[in-house]
C-alpha positions as CSV (number, residue, x, y, z in Angstrom):
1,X,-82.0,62.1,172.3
2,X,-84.1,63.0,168.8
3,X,-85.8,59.9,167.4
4,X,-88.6,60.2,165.1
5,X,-90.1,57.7,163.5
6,X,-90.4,56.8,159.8
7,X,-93.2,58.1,158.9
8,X,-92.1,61.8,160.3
9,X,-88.9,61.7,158.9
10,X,-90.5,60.8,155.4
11,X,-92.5,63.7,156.0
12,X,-89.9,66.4,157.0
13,X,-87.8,65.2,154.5
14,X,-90.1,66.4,151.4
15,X,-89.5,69.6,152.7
16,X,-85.5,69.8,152.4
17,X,-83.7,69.6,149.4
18,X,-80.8,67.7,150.8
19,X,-79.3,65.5,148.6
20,X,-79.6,61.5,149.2
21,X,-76.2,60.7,151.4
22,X,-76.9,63.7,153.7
23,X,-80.2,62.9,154.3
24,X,-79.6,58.4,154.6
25,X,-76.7,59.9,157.3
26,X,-80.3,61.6,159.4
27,X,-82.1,59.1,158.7
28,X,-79.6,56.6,160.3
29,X,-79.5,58.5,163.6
30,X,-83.0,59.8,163.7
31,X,-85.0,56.7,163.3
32,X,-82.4,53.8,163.1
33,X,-81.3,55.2,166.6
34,X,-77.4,54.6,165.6
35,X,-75.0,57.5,167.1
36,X,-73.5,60.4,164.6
37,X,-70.6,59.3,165.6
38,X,-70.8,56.0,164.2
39,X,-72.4,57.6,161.2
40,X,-70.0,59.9,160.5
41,X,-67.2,56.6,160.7
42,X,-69.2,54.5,157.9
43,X,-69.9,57.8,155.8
44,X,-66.5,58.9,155.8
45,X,-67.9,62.4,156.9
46,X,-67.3,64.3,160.0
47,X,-69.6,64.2,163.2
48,X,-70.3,68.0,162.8
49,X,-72.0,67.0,159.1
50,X,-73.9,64.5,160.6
51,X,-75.1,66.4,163.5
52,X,-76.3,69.3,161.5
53,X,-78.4,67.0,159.0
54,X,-80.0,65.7,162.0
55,X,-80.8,69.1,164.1
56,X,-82.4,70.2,160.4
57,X,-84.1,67.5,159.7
58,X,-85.3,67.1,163.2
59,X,-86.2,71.1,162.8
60,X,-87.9,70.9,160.2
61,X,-90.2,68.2,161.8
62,X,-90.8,70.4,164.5
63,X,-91.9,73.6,162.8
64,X,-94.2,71.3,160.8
65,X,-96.1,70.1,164.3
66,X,-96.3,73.9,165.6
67,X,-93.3,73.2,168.5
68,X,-91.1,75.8,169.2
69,X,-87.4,75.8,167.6
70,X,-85.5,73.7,169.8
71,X,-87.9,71.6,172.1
72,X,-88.2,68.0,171.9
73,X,-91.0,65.4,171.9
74,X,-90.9,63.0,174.5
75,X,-92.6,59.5,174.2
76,X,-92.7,58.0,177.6
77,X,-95.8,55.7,179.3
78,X,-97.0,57.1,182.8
79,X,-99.9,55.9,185.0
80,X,-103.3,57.8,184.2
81,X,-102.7,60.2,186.8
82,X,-99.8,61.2,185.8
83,X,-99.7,61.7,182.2
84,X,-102.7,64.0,182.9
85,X,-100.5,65.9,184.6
86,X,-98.0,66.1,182.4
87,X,-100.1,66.8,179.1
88,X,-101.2,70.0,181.4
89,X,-98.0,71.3,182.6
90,X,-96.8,70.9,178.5
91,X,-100.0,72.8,177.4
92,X,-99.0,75.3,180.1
93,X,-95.5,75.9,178.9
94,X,-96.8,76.0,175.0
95,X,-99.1,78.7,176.1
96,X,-96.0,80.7,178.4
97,X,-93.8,80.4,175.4
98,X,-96.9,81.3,173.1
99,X,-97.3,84.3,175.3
100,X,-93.8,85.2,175.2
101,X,-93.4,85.5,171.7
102,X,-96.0,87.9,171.2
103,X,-95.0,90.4,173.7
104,X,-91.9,90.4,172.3
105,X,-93.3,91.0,168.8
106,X,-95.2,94.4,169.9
């Protein structure tokens, strides 16, 4: 599930030149947490519209941390140990991916 919270949607947002309803329907799934579904119902719009203001908006908030197109943040809480672990294996697959790209570039 994407969720950002206000403060990155704010930010991401200044970047897009959406108008005002498409980017209230975003901001309703991305941070309020309610479903495009339901957003779609009370905008009188259809999922697909809401879905693709979100997956831009949500892009846009990616590219403007440095993550790859199409990854996701999570936010979880783990023991020590663990999140240590974790922070490594992500650093691992930023540099594969970071790797990746390149050679494909040459």
């Amino acid at each position: 599930m994407r969720k950002l919270t206000l403060r990155q949607f704010e930010t991401a947002v200044k970047k897009t030149r959406k108008d005002a309803r498409t980017i209230k329907m975003a901001k309703e799934v991305l941070v309020d947490g309610e479903s495009a579904s339901q957003v779609a119902r009370t905008h009188a719009a259809s999922r697909q519209l809401v879905a693709n203001a979100v997956y831009l908006i949500y892009d846009i908030y990616l590219e403007s941390v440095g993550a790859p197109e199409g990854w996701i943040e999570v936010k979880e809480f783990f023991p020590p140990k663990e999140a240590k672990e974790i922070q490594k294996r992500a650093k691992e697959l930023l540099v594969d991916y970071n790797k990746k790209r390149l050679k494909n570039k040459k």
